[in-house]
N, C-alpha and C positions, 0 to 999 in steps of 0.2 A: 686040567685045572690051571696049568700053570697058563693056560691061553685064554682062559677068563681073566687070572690074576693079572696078566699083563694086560688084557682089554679093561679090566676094573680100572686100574692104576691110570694104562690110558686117558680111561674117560674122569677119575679123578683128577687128575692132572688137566683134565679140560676143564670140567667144571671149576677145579681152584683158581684158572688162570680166567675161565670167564667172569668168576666171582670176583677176582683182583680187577679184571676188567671194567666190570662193572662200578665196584668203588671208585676206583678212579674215575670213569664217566660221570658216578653221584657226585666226586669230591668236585670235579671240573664243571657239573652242573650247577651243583650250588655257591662255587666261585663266581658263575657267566653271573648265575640269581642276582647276587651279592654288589657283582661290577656292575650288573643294569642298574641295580636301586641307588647304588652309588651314581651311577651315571644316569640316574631321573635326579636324584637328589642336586647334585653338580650342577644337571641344568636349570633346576627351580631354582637355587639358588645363582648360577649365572643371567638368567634373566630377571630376577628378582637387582642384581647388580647391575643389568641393561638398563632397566626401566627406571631404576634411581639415578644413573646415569643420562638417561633420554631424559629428566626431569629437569635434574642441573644443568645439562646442554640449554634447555629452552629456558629454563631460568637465568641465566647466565646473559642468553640472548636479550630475553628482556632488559635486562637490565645493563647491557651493551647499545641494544636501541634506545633506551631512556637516556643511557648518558651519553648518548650519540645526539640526540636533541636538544639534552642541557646544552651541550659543548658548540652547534651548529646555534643555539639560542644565542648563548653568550659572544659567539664572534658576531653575531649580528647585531646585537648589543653593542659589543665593543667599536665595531665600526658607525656605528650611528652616534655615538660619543665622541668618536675621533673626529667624525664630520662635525657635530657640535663646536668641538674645541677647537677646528681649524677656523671654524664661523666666527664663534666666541673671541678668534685672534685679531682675529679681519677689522671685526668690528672693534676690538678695540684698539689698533693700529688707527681706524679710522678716528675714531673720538679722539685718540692721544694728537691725532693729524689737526684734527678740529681745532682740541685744544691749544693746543701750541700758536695754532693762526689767530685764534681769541684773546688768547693772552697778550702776542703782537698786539692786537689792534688795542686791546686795553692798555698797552702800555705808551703806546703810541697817544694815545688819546691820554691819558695821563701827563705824560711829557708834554706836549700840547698843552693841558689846562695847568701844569706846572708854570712853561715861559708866557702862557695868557696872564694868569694870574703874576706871576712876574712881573712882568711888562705893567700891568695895572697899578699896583703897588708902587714899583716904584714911577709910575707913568711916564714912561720913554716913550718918546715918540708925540707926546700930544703937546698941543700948544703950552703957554705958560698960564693961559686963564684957563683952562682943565685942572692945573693942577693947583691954582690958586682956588677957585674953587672946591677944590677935594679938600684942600687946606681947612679951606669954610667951614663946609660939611663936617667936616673932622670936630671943628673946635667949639662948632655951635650945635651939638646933638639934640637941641631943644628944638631947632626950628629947622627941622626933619620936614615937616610940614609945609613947609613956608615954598610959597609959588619959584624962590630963587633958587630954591636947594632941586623941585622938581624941576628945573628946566637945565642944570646942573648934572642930574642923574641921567637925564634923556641925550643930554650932549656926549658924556661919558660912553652910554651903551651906543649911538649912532657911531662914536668914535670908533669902538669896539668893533663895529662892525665892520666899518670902512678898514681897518687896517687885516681884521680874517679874513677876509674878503681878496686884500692883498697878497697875503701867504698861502 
């Protein structure tokens, strides 16, 4: 008996340590269990993270391209105003050009009908019967009309002429 009792105990001792065995394999089973679902779950939600990820990327893109169009819009813009305003310049350098030469000649021609009119006034230059007649003319404003005053006025302007004529 005591060679069964020692083959019992044996086979006890097998059995408890297969049975420990065994738990341990359930308990290590049901950790792998636990880590897979964890690690399906991990990746639902990693690719749930991807794909919001890969959405913002392309969003982002967009609207990188968009303001990449504003941005190449407006320098095209801007340079097309710059040419404006350099035109804008030109031309008004030229008109200021213009002006300035216009105003010469107006003032030129001003000073001119300044000593013309001058000169008229007080009539330098013309005989003393131009100015005796202007005298005339002056003193008799009634006979404006009168054949002496036009052959008077006609003498004056032929006068007038001949001496522009001369300057």
């Amino acid at each position: 008996m005591d060679i069964f009792n020692k083959s019992n105990a044996e086979l006890q001792a097998k059995i408890y340590k297969l049975e420990k065995d065994l738990a341990v394999f359930n308990i290590q089973k049901e950790a792998l269990l636990q880590e897979a679902v964890r690690n399906n779950v991990d990746t639902e939600s990693k690719e749930a993270e991807l794909q919001q990820f890969n959405s913002a990327v392309a969003e982002l893109e967009g609207r990188v391209e968009a303001q990449q169009l504003q941005y190449d819009s407006s320098n095209q813009l801007e340079e097309e105003l710059q040419m404006q305003i350099l035109q804008c310049q030109t031309n008004l350098e030229e008109f200021k050009a213009q002006l300035a030469k216009d105003l010469r000649l107006v003032d030129a021609k001003q000073n001119e009908y300044n000593l013309t009119k001058s000169l008229i006034d007080n009539l330098e230059g013309f005989p003393d019967s131009i100015r005796f007649l202007k005298k005339m003319r002056v003193g008799k404003s009634s006979h404006r009309s009168s054949p002496m005053c036009y052959f008077a006025r006609k003498t004056i302007v032929l006068q007038l002429k001949i001496t522009w004529n001369r300057s």
